[in-house]
N, C-alpha and C positions, 0 to 999 in steps of 0.2 A: 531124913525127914519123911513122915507119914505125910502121906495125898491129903490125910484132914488135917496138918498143918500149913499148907500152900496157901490157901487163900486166908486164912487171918491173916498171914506174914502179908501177902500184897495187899489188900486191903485196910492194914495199921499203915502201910506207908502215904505219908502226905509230902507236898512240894512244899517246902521250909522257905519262907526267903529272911528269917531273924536268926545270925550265929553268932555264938558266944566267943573269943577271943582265945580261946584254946587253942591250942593248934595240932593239924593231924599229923599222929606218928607218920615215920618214916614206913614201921610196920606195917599199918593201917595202909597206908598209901601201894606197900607191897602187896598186901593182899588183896587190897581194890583189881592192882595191874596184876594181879594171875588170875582172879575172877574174869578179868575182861578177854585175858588173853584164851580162853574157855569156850569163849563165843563161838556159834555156828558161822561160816563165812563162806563164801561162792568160792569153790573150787579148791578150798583151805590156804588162799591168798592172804586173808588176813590183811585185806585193805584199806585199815584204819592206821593211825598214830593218834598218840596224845602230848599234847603241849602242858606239863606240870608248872605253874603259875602259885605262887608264894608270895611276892614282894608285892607289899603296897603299893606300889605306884605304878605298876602292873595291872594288878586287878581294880585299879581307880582305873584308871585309861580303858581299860574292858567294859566297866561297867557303864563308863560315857558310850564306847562304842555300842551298848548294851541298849543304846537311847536312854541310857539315865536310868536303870535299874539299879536300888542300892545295893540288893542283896548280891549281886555279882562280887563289889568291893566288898561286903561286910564278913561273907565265908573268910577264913584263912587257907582258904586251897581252890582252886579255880583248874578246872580239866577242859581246855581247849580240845573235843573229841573230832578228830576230821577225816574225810574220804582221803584216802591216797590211790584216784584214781588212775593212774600210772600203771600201779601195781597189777593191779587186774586187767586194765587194759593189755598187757600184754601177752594174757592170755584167753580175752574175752573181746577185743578189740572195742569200740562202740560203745556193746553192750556195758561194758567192764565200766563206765561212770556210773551207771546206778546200780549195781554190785559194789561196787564202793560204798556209795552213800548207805544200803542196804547193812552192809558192815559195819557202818560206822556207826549205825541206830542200834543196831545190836548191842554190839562193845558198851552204848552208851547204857544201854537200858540192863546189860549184865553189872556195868560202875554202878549204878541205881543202886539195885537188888544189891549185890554187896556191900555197898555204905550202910544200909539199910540195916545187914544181920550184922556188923559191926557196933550197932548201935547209933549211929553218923545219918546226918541228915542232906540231905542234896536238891537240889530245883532246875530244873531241866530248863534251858534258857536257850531258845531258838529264834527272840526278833535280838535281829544285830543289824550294824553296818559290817560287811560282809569284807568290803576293802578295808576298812580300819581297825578289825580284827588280825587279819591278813596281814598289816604294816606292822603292829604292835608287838604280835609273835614271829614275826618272818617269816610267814610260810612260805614257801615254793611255789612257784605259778601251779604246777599239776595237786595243788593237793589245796582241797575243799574243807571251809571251818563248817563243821556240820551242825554244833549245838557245845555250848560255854555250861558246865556242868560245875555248879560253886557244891563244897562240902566242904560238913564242918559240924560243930557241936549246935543244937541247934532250940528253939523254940518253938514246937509245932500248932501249927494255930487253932484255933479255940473251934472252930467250925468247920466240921468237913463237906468239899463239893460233892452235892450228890452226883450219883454216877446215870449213866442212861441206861433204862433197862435194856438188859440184852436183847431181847425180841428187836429191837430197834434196829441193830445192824443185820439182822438177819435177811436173806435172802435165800431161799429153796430152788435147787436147779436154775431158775433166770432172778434177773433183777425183778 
């Protein structure tokens, strides 16, 4: 990829929440998880997992936990992305929970990007109830649901959120 094809790629991707009933290859889904596995991580811990979610009545219960967003249920693939801060705690002690979660943003935002040049469309979904996530997939006490990533064939919507100009986050030497 040439430098002047980078930002048209990130900037044609939008957050989808309309998918079509297709379902993603197994392939597809391969290549998601070596994309992610790709990801920069603290220490090369690699302190995320993902919960692969398919069945209906899976990603229905998600999507209640989701407070009732439909597009959680409507994707045919649903990526529970989460900290496994264990992992890095044990070599970051403390510190090692948000290395985790740090991980886990990552991983998520590499499944993005890759859904993405696959054609596949995805919606980053971060309000949940956090225990009823937790009971639906079994997590583990030690390991954080970080963000419910649906993908899937999709409908991109008709109007895109403007962005904020850059200058805006900028800050020179001090805040």
């Amino acid at each position: 990829m040439d430098s002047s094809d980078l930002l048209p790629f990130l900037t044609s991707r939008s957050s989808v929440r309309e998918y079509h009933t297709a379902p993603v290859s197994d392939e597809e889904l391969g290549y998601l998880l070596q994309c992610a596995s790709t990801a920069p991580s603290a220490g090369d811990l690699e302190a995320w997992d993902v919960v692969v979610v398919t069945e209906r009545a899976t990603r229905q219960a998600l999507s209640t936990a989701a407070l009732g967003q439909r597009h959680v249920a409507a994707a045919p693939l649903v990526l529970v992305v989460c900290a496994n801060y264990t992992r890095s705690m044990t070599r970051y002690g403390g510190r090692g929970t948000l290395y985790a979660v740090q991980d886990a943003t990552i991983a998520c935002t590499y499944l993005m990007l890759a859904a993405h040049a696959l054609g596949l469309h995805t919606c980053w979904t971060g309000a949940f109830d956090e225990d009823k996530v937790r009971r639906i997939v079994h997590l583990p006490d030690d390991v954080l649901p970080i963000a419910l990533l649906p993908i899937g064939h999709g409908n991109l919507p008709v109007a895109r959120t403007p962005r904020m100009p850059v200058e805006n986050h900028l800050h020179h030497e001090r805040w």
